[in-house]
Structure formats: C-alpha cells, structure tokens
TORVEXFI-770431 format. One line per field, with one value per residue (C-alpha): residue number from 1; residue in one letter; x, y negated, z. Coordinates in Angstrom, 1 decimal, padded with zeros to 4 digits. Layout:
// residues N
seq NUM, ...
type A, ...
px X, ...
py Y, ...
pz Z, ...
//
This chain:
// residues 399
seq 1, 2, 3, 4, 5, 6, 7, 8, 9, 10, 11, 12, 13, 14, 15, 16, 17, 18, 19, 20, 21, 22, 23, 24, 25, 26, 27, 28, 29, 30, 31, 32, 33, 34, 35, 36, 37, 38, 39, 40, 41, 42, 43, 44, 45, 46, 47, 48, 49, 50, 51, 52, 53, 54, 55, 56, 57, 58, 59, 60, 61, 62, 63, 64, 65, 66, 67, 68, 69, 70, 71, 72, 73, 74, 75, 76, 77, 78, 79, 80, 81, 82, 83, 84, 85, 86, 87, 88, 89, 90, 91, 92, 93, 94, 95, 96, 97, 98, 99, 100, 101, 102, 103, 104, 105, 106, 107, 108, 109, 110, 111, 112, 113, 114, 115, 116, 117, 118, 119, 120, 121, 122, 123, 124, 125, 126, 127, 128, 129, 130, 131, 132, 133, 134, 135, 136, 137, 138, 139, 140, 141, 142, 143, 144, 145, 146, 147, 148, 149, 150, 151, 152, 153, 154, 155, 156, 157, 158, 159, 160, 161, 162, 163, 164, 165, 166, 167, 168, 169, 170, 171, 172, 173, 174, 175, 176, 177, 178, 179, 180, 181, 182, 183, 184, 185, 186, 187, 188, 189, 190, 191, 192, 193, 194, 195, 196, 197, 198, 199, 200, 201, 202, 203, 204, 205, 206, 207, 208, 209, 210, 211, 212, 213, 214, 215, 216, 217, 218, 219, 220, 221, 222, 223, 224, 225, 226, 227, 228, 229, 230, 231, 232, 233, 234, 235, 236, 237, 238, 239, 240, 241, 242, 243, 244, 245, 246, 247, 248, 249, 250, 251, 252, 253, 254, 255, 256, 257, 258, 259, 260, 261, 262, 263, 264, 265, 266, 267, 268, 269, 270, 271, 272, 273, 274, 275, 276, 277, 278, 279, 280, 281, 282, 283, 284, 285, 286, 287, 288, 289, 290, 291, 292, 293, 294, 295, 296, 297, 298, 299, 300, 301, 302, 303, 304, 305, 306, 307, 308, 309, 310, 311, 312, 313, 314, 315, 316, 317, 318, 319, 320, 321, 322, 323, 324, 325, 326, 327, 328, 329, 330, 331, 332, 333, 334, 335, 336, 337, 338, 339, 340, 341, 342, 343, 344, 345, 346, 347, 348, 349, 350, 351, 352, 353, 354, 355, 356, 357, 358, 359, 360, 361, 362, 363, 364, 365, 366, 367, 368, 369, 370, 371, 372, 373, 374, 375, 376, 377, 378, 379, 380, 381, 382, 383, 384, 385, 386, 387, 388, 389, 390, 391, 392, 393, 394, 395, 396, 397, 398, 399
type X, X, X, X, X, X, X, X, X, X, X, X, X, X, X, X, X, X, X, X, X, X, X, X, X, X, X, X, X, X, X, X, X, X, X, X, X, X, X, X, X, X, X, X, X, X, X, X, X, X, X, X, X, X, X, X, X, X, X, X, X, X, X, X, X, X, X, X, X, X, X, X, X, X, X, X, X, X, X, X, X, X, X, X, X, X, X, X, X, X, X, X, X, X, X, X, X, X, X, X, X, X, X, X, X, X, X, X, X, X, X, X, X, X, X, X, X, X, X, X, X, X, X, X, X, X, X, X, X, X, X, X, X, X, X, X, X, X, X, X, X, X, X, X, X, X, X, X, X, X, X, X, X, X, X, X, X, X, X, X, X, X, X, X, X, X, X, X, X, X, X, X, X, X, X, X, X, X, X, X, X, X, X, X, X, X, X, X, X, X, X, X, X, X, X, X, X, X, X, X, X, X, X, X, X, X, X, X, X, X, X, X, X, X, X, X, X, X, X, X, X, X, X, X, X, X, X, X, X, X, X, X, X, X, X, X, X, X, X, X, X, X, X, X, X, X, X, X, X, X, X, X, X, X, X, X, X, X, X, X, X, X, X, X, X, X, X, X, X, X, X, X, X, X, X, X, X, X, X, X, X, X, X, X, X, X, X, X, X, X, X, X, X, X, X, X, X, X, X, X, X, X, X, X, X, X, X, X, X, X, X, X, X, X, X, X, X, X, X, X, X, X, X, X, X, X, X, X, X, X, X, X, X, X, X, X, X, X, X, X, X, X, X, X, X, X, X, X, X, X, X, X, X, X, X, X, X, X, X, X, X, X, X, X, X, X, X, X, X, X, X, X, X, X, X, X, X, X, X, X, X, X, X, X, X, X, X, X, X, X, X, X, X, X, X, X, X, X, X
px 118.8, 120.1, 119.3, 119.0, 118.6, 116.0, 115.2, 111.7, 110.5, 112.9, 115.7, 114.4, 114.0, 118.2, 119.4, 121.5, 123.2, 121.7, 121.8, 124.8, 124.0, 121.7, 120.6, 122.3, 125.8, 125.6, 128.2, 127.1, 129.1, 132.4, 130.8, 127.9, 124.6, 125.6, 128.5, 126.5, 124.4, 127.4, 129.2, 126.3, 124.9, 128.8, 126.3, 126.9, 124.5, 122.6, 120.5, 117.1, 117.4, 116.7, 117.1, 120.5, 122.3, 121.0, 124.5, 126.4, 124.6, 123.7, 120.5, 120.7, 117.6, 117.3, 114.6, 114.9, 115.5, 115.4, 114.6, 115.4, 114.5, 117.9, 117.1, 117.1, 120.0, 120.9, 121.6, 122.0, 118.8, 116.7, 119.2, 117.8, 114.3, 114.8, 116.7, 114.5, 111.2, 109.6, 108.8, 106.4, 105.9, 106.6, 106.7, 105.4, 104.9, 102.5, 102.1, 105.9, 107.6, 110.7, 111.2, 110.1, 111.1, 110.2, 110.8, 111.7, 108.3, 107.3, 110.7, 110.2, 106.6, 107.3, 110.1, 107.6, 104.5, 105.8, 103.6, 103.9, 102.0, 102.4, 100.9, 102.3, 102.7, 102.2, 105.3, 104.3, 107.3, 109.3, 113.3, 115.9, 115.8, 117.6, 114.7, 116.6, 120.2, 120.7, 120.5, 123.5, 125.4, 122.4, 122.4, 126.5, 127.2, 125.3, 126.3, 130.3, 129.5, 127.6, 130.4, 133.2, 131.6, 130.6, 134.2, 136.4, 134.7, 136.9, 139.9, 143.5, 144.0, 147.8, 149.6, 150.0, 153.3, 154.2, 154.5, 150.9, 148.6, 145.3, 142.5, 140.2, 142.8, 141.0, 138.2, 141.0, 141.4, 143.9, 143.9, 147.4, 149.5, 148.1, 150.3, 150.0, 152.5, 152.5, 148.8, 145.8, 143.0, 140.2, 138.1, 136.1, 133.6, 132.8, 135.2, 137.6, 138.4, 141.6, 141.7, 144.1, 147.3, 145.6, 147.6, 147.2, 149.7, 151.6, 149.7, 146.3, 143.2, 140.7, 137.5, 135.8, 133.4, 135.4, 136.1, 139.0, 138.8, 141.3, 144.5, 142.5, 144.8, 144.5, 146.5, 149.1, 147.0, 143.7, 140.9, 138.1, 135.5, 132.8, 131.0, 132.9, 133.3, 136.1, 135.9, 138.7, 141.2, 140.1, 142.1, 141.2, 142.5, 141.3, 138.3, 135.4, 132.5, 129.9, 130.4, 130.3, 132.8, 131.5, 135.4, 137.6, 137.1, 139.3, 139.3, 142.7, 143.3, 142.3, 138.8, 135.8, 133.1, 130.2, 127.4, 127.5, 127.4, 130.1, 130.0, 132.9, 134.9, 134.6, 137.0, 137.1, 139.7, 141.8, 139.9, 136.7, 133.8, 130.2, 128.0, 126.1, 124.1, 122.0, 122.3, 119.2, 119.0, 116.4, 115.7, 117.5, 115.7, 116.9, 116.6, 114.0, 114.2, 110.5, 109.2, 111.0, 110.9, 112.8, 111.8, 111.8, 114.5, 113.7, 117.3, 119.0, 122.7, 123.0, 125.4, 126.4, 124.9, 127.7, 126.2, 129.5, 132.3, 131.6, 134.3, 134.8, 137.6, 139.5, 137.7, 134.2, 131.4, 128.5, 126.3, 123.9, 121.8, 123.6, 122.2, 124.5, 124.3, 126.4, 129.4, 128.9, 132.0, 131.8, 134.1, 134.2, 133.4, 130.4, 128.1, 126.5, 123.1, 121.2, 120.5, 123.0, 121.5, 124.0, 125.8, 126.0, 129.3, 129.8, 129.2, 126.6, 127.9, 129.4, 126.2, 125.8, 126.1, 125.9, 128.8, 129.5, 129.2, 132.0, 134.2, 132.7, 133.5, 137.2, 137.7, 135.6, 138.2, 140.9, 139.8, 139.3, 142.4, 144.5, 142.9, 143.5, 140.0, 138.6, 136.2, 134.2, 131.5, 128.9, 129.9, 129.8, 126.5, 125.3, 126.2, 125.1, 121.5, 122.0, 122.8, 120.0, 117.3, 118.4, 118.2, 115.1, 116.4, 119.2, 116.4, 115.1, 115.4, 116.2, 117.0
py -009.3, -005.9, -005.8, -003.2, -002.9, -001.2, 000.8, 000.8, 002.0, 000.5, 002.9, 005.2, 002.2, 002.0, 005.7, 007.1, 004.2, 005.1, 008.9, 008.5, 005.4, 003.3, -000.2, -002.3, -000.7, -001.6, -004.3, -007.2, -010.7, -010.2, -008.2, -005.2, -006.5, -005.2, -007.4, -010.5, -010.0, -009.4, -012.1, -014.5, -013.1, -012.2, -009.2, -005.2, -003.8, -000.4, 001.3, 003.1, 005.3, 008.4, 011.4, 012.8, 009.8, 009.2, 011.4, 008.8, 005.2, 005.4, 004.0, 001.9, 000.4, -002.1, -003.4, -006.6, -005.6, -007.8, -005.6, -006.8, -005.5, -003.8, -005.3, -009.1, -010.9, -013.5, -016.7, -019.1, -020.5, -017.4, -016.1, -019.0, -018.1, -014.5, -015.2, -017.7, -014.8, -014.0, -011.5, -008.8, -010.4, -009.6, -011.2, -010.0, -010.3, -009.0, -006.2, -005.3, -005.8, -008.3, -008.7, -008.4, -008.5, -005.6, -004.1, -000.4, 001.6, -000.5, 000.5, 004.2, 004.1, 002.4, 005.2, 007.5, 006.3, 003.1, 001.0, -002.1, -002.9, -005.9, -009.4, -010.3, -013.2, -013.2, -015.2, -018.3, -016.7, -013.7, -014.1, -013.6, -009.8, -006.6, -005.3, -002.2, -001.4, -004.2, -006.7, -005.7, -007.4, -009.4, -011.4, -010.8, -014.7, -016.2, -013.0, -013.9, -018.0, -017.8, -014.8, -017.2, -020.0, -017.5, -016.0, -018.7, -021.8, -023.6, -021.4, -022.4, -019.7, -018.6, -020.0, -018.9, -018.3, -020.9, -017.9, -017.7, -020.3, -021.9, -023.6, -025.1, -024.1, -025.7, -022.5, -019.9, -018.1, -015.9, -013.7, -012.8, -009.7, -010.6, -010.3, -012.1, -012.9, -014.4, -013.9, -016.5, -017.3, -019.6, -020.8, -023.2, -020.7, -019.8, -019.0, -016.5, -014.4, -012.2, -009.9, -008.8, -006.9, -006.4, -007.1, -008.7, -007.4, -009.5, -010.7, -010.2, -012.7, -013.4, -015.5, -016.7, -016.0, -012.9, -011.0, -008.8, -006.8, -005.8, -003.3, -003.3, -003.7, -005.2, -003.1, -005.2, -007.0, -006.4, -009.0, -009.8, -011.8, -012.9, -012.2, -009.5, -007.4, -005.1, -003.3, -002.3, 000.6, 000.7, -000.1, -001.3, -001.6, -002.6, -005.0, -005.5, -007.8, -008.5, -005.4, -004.0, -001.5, -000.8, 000.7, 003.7, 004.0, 003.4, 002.7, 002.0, 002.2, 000.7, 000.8, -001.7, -001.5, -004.0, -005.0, -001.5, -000.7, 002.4, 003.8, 005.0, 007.7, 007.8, 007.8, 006.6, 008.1, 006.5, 004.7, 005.4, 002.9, 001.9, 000.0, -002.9, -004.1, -002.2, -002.3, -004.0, -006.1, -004.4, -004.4, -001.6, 001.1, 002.8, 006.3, 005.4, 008.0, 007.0, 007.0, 010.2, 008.7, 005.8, 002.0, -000.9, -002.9, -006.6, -007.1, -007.1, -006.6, -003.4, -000.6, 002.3, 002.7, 005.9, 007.6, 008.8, 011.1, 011.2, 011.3, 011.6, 012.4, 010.7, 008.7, 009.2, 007.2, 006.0, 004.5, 001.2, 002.2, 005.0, 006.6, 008.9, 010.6, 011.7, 014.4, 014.7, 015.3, 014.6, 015.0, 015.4, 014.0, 011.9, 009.8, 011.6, 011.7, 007.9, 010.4, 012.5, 013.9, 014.6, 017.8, 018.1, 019.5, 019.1, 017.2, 016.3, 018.7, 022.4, 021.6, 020.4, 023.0, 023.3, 021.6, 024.6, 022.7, 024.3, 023.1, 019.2, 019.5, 020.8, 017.7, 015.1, 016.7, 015.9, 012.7, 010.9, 012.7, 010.3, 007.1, 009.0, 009.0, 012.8, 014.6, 015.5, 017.9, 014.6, 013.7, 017.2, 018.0, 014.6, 016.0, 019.3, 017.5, 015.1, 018.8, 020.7, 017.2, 017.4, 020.5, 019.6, 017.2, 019.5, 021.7, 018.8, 018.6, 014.5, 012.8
pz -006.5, -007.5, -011.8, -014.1, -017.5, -019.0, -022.0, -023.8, -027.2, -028.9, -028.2, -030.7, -033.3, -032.5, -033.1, -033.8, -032.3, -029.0, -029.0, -026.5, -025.0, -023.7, -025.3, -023.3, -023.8, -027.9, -028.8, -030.7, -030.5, -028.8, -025.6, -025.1, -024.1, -020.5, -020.6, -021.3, -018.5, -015.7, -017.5, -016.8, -013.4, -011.8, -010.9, -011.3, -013.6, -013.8, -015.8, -016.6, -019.8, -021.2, -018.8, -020.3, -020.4, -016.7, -015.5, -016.9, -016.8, -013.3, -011.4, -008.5, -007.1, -004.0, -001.9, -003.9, -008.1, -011.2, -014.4, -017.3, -021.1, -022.8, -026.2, -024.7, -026.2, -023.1, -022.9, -020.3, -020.6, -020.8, -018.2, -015.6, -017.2, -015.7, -012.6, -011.4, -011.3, -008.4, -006.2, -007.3, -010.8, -014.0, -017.8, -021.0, -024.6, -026.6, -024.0, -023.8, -020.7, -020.8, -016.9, -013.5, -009.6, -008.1, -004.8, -005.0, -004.7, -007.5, -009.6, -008.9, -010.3, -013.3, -014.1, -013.3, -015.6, -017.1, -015.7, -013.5, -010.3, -009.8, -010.8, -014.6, -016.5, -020.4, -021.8, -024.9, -026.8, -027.9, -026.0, -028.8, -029.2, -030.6, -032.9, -035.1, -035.9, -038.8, -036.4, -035.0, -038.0, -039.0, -035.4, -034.8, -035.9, -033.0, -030.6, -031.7, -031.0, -028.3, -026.5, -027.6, -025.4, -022.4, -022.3, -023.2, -021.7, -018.9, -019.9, -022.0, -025.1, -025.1, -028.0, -031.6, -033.1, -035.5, -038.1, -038.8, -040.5, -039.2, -040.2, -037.2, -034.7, -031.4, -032.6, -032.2, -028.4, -028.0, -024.9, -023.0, -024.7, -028.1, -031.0, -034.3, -036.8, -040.8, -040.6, -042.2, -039.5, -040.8, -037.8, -040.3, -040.9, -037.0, -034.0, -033.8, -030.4, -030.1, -027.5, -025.2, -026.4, -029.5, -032.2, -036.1, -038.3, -041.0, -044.4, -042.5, -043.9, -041.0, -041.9, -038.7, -037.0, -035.5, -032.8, -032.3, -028.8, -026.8, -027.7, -031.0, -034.4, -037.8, -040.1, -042.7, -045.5, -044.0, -045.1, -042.7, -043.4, -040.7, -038.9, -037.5, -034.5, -033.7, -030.8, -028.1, -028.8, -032.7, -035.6, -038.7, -042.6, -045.8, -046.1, -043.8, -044.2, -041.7, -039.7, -036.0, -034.8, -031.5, -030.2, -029.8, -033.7, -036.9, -040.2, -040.6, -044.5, -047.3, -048.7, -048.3, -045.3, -045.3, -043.0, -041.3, -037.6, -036.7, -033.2, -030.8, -031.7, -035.7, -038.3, -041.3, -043.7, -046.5, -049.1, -048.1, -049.5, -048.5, -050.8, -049.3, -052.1, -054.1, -058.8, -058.6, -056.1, -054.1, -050.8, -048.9, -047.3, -044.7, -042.6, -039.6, -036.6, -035.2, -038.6, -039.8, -043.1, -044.9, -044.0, -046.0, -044.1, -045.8, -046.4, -049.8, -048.1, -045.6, -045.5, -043.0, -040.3, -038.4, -034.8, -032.1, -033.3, -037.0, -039.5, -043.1, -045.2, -047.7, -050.6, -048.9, -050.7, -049.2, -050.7, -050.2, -046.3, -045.6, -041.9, -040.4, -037.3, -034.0, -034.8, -038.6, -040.7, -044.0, -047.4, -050.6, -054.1, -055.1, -052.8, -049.4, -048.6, -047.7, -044.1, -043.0, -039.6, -036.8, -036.7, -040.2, -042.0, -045.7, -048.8, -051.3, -053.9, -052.0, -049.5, -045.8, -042.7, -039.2, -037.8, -035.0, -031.5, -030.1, -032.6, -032.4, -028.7, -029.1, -031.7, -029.6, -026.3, -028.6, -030.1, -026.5, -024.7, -027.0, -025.5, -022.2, -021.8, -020.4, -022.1, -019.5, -018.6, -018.3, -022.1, -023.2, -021.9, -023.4, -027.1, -026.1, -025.7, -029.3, -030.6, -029.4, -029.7, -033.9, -034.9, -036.7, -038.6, -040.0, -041.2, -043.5, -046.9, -047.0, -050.3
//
C-alpha cells in the first residue's frame, strides 16, 4: 500500500507551528510524526496538505493508498489497527476521518471536496492524538518512551566514557559519533536518547526522559530536565524544562525555557527567559488561530509557543503563554505581547512593525546557508504565502 498522511482541521488548531509544515512533520518524542510512521511501516510517506506547502511535501497516490490522519500518534498496535484496513473502507470518530484504503479516483475526490466514497466504519474510540500545540510537551513523555523503544529496540548503544556519571544506565542509548564527557545523566526518571555526533559538553545535568538528536549540542553547565526534545543541528544552553526544539534552532546561552514548543530556524539570544507559570496560579490562556481570540488552555504550566525563523535579542522576556509567529524578531526591555503575529519587528515599549520581507528572506538565506541547507525558491515562496496569509493579524491591536 502506497500511505500518505493527511491533514484535517486541526492544522489550523497547530499554527503557527504548521504555517511551514504539514502535521505530520512536527517532532514530538525523539522523531516527527512522519518518522514514526516510516519507522513502523519501512514505507515512504507522502502528504496531503495545504496548497503552498504542496511544492515541498509532495503527493504520491497509487492504485492501492492507505491514508492516515496527521495528528494520529502511532503505535504498534494502532499501527496493525490501520494496516490491517481494507479495500475501499474507511474509519471514523465522531465524524473525523482517522483512515481509509482507497484506490486513486477515490483519493483525488476526497482532495477535491473532502469527502469519502467509500463504505466507513465508525471506530469505539479516539487513537492517541495531537489535539493543539501544548500537547507537544504535554504528550512528549510517552512520544520520548515509546521512540526510545521503536529506535533502539534489538540494537547495542555505543559506550559511555567512564568520565560521566549515570543513574539507570541500561535506559541510556548513545548513537555512534556521540560525544559526552564529566556530564550527570539520570535515566531514573525516563529514558534518555543521544543522537548521532551530537555532543554533551562537560558539567551538563540531564534528567530523563530526553532526547538529544543528532549533531545537536548541549552547551557546558546546561540543566535539562524531562521531558525534553532537542532537535538535530540545534544547540542548546541554560535550563530547559519540558520543552520541544523541533531543530536547526538554538538557544545556546543561559536563561530558562519551559514547556514551550520552538520551531526550526529560531534563535534565542543570551539570557532570554519565558515564564511557564502564571502569579496566581491560573490556568494559562493562550493565542488560538481558529478562534482569533485567546483560549483557555486547562493547563496551569505552559510557556512559548515560537513559529520558523523567529529570533529575539538578548534578555528577551516572555511571559507565561506566549504565541509567536513565523519570522518575528523581537528585542528590547520589558515583557512582549502574549501574541506576537508573524512578521512582526519590535518590542512592547518603541512598538511593533512590519518586519520588511525582503530583509526576512536575506536573514532566513543566511540562517540555512550555515547548515548547508539552500534557501530555495520553494521555501521562499512558502514564507512569501505565511507573509501575505498574516497581514491581518499584524493589523490587530492584541493585548
């Protein structure tokens, strides 16, 4: 069966996350949710998603295709679950398509009007699913254990130099190239996954359940506590607590990030601080794209949630549910606004302004040409679109 992943409503419920990627290609746990499934199947996966991402997540159909929800979080046993369907059926809940097998008229009409021809099944229960950015850090325990048992499972970790101390050693892996000296790593708490040629530096605290990805670094002296992802290429300082760094980002000073989500590309700069817990002990509300208005998140602990290529200078604060969007670069004194839409230049106190595209596209060139990675016409076009879709919310007067 050829499978792709598909994205529904929920997309919106995950920007600005998803402004420049589809839901499947979020990390959470050790791997994206796209990874999960190739892991699992030993298939190739594509994609249907919105329009201007379709350049870059391509779309493959065959006479013989398995679609499969984005936000589903596998594991093996749903994974038989959805493998096992059969021809010209599909499964639902609650009137959301999870999956179906569907031969390739039938894929072309559902991208056409979203809706399925073809007999459906109403599932007794609701898979283990990606509801809304805090999940992200919210689910990332169970993503990190069950990754660690998908990836590591049948396989010898390379050894750890007798430099560094451990607690629950047989719940360390360390992949080949990996370097770690005089570090702490407590596996007690959850598993912990080091990447390959990533490195930990000396003095580093690690509380499991972690994830470092590959040629990713922990700074000297950095505390972690879990769960934690870090993704590839990113390099990271300070403290972090429950957090997701999806990859190709860094925060590589000191300063304190906690249960926050940052995307690819950002930078955090020295000292910079989110609150993840409000004076009085609240519930946090949050910046909600299909809303347009703040939502009540039901979580006393949440932090920053950061879109693609944003940055922010030294000593940033941001305070408790902090939403900010794709190519926003931010400075200055005193706390930013709880929603800082993409595109936006400034600070709470001099004002916020237009961040000039041609200018976020010369740093975003620069940015990705020193992970050798080209900033190409398909990823400018895709933040020319996030540019031109956002303008509207530039022109709001949030608080």
């Amino acid at each position: 069966m050829n499978i792709i992943l598909f994205d529904d409503f929920l997309w919106d419920e995950l920007l600005p996350l998803t402004f420049t990627r589809p839901v499947s290609e979020i990390r959470i746990g050790i791997l994206t949710i796209r990874e999960k499934w190739e892991k699992i199947t030993k298939e190739k996966i594509s994609f249907i998603t919105k329009p201007y991402l379709q350049e870059k997540y391509k779309f493959h159909s065959e006479n013989d295709n398995l679609l499969i929800n984005s936000c589903i979080l596998p594991d093996q046993e749903m994974a038989e679950l959805i493998l096992s369907c059969k021809e010209n059926t599909a499964y639902m809940f609650e009137n959301r398509l999870l999956f179906g097998r569907l031969n390739k008229n039938q894929v072309e009409e559902f991208i056409s009007n979203r809706k399925i021809n073809c007999t459906t099944t109403n599932l007794t229960f609701m898979p283990d699913y990606l509801n809304n950015y805090c999940e992200i850090f919210s689910k990332n325990r169970d993503e990190i254990q069950k990754d660690y048992i998908l990836i590591t499972k049948g396989r010898q970790s390379e050894k750890l130099s007798p430099t560094n101390r451990t607690l629950n050693p047989e719940n360390i892996f360390i992949e080949k190239g990996a370097q770690i000296e005089f570090a702490i790593l407590n596996a007690s708490t959850g598993p912990i996954y080091i990447g390959k040629d990533s490195e930990i530096m000396e003095g580093s605290i690690v509380r499991g359940p972690f994830a470092l990805c590959e040629h990713s670094t922990l700074k000297i002296s950095a505390k972690i506590y879990g769960p934690t992802t870090i993704g590839p290429y990113s390099k990271v300082g300070g403290e972090v607590n429950n957090s997701v760094i999806f990859g190709y980002s860094n925060k590589a000073h000191d300063g304190f990030l906690g249960n926050s989500v940052i995307g690819e590309w950002c930078n955090l700069g020295a000292d910079t601080n989110n609150s993840n817990l409000k004076n009085n002990y609240a519930n946090v509300k949050m910046w909600n794209y299909p809303k347009k208005q703040f939502a009540n998140t039901g979580l006393m602990f949440a932090g920053l949630i950061m879109g693609d290529h944003s940055k922010c200078g030294i000593n940033t604060m941001f305070n408790t549910g902090t939403v900010v969007g794709v190519s926003a670069n931010l400075w200055g004194s005193g706390f930013h606004r709880n929603f800082v839409p993409s595109f936006y230049w400034g600070n709470s106190v001099a004002g916020y302004t237009t961040f000039k595209l041609q200018k976020a596209l010369e740093i975003a060139q620069i940015v990705m040409s020193r992970r050798s990675i080209e900033m190409n016409e398909v990823e400018q076009n895709i933040l020319k679109n996030i540019y031109e879709c956002t303008e509207d919310y530039r022109n709001m007067q949030t608080t």
